[in-house]
N, C-alpha and C positions, 0 to 999 in steps of 0.2 A: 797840186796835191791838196789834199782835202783834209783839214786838222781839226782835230774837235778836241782839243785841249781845253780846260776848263769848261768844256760845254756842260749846260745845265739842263736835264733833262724833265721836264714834267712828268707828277704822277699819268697824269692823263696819256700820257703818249707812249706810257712803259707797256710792253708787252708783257703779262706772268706777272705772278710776284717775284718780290725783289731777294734773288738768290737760286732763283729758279730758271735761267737763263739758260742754262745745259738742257734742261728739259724743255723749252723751247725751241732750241735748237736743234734738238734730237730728234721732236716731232716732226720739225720742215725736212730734215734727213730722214727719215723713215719712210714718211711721203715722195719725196725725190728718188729713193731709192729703190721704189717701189714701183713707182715709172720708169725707172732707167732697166731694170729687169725685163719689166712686160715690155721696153721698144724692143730687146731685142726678140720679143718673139715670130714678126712679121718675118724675119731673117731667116729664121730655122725654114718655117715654112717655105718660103721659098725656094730654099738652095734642095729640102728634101726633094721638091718639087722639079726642080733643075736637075738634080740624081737620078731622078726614076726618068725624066724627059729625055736626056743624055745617055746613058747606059744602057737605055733598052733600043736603041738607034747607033751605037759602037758597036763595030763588030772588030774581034779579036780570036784568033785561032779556031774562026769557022762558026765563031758563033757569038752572041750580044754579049755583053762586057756585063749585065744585069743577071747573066747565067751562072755567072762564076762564085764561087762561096765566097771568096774574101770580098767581092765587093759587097757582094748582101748581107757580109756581117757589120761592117763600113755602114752602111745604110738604115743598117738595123737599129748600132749603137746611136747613130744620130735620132733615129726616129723615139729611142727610148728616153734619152734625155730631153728631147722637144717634150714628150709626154709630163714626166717628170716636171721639168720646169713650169711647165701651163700651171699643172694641178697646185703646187708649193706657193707660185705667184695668186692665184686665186684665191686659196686659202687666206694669204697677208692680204691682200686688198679685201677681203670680208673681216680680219679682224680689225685694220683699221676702220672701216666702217661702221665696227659696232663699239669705236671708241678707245680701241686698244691702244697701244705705244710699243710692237711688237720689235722692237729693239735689234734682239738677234736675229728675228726669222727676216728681217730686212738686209741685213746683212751677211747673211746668209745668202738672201735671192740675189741681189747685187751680185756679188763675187762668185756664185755657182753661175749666174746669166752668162756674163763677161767671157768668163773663163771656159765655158763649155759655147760659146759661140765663136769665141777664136780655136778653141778645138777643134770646133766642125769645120771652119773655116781650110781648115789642115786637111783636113780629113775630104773635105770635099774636092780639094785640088788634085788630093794623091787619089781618088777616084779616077777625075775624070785627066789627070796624067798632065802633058803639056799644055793644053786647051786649057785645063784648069790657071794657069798663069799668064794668057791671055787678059786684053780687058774685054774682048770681043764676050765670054760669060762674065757674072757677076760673082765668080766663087773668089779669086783675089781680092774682090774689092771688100766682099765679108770681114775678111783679114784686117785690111785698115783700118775699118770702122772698127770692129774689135776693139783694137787698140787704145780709142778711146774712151770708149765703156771703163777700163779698167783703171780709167785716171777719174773721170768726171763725178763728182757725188761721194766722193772718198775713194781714195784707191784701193784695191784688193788690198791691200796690204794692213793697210787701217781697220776695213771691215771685219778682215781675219779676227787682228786685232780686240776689235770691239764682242766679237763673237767669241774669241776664248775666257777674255775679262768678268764678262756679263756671266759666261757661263758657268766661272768657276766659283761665283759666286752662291750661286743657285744649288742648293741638296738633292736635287733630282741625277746631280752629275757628279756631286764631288761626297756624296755616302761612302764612308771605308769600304773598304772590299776585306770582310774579316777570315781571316785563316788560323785555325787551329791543328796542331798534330793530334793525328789519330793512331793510334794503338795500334789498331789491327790493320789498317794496311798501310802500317810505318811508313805514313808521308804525312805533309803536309794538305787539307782538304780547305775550301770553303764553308764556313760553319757558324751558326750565332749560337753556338754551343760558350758554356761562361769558359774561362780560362781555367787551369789543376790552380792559379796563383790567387784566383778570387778571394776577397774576404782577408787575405794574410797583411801580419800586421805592416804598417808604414815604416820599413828599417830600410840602410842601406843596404842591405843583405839580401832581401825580398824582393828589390826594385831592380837591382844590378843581378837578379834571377832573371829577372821578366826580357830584361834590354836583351841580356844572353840568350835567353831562348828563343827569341825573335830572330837572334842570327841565324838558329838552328832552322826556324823556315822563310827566312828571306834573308839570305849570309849578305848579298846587295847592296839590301835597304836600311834607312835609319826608321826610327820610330818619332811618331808628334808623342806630345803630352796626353794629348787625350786617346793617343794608341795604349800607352802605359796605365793612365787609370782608368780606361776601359778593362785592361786586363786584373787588374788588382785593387780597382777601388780605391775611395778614401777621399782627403785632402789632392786640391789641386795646387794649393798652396804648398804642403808638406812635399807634394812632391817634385815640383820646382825648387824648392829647396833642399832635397836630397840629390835632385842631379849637379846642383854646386860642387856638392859635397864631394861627390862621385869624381866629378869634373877635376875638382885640384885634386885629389887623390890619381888622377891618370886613367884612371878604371873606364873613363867613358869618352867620347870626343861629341860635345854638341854644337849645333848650328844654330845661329841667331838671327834673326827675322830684321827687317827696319830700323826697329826701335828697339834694336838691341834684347828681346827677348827670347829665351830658351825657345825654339820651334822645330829640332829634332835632334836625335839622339840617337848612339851605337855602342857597343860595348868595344873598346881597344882588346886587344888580344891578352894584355893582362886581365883584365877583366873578365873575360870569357875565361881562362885557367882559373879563378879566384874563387867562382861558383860551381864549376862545370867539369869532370876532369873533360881532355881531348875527344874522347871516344862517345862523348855525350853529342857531338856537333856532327860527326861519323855515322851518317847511316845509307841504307841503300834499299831498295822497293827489293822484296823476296824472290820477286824475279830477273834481278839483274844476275848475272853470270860472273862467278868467283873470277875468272882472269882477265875480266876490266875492272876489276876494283884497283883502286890505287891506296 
């Protein structure tokens, strides 16, 4: 066993500066990952190739096995995701090349490779039927190999992982999706239209309005902090501080993040009466039909 307990490492011999060791790590992962994608592209090609060699040389109810629709759609969906994957892998190996650290779209190519080459692997056996589970063709042996794509270099699992993290990070992905009620066609729409609560002053009254009304078009969801002073403006302070308030009084039920900070918010059913009567929360599109209302 190899122990490096109290070893002493030279500046000279440090890769990166010092703290920077995840991002060195992530590079030689990007780059491995980036490889382990493009091996499997030999694969596809080949088995497509082993589809159209095989199928057009079965013959099945008077006629080639390449005739029949389900197999050509079978053959289709393979040939589109080969396409797919070429073009995606190409793209990351040119942004690595121009010095990038393309993080997600590596892990991304990883775990779509993997996964859509043990697919075909599936795919190409229930093609070609029992012959497919032979070794005498190579469409079982895809399978195996497969297999290990999806362990080596991080496993899908992690890459998923690293792919949703990274992403939720990023504003391209995680911008609210803002929803306003509209008047005239009494729903709820998609809108950067400002809120009716804009501008009103910072009370417990105005704020256990906003939480309320937000049941009215998402009864579901809670709201963030910056859901609510998007809607009304103001102090982010003041308002964190009124949901306390709200909070011991029962008016609201909120959820706390890590570190113990307010990071969402709903009105309790008391609360929604306190502002709102019932019939406030009660509505239905003009077009619904009076004997499904409840």
């Amino acid at each position: 066993m190899l122990s490096l307990e109290d070893a002493v490492i030279p500046d000279k011999n440090r890769i990166g500066p010092i703290g920077k060791g995840w991002n060195v790590m992530m590079a030689g992962l990007n780059f491995e990952r980036t490889m382990a994608a493009a091996g499997t592209m030999g694969g596809f090609l080949d088995t497509i190739r082993l589809l159209f060699h095989y199928t057009t040389r079965r013959i099945q109810f008077n006629k080639t096995t390449s005739r029949l629709q389900g197999i050509q759609n079978e053959i289709a969906d393979i040939i589109a995701k080969y396409k797919l994957k070429r073009l995606f892998v190409y793209n990351l190996a040119k942004q690595i090349d121009d010095g990038q650290e393309p993080a997600i779209e590596a892990s991304i190519a990883k775990s779509f490779a993997t996964e859509s080459i043990r697919d075909m692997g599936l795919r190409a056996v229930q093609v070609m039927g029992g012959d497919g589970l032979t070794k005498f063709y190579p469409a079982e042996r895809i399978i195996r190999s497969a297999k290990i794509g999806e362990i080596a270099a991080g496993t899908i699992e992690i890459n998923k992982m690293i792919t949703y993290r990274m992403a939720s990070r990023m504003a391209l992905y995680t911008e609210p999706v803002r929803f306003q009620w509209n008047e005239e066609v009494n729903a709820p729409i998609r809108s950067l239209k400002e809120s009716k609560f804009k501008g009103l002053e910072l009370n417990e009254e105005n704020i256990l309005k906003v939480i309320a009304h937000n049941y009215k078009i998402h009864p579901g969801l809670y709201m963030t902090p910056n859901d609510v002073r998007y809607d009304i403006g103001g102090s982010r302070g003041t308002i964190l501080e009124i949901f306390n308030v709200l909070a011991e009084k029962e008016l609201i039920v909120t959820h706390h993040d890590r570190a113990g900070k307010i990071s969402l918010v709903k009105a309790t059913y008391d609360g929604l009466r306190k502002v709102f009567p019932k019939e406030y929360y009660r509505w239905f599109p003009d077009w619904y039909p009076d004997s499904e209302k409840f």
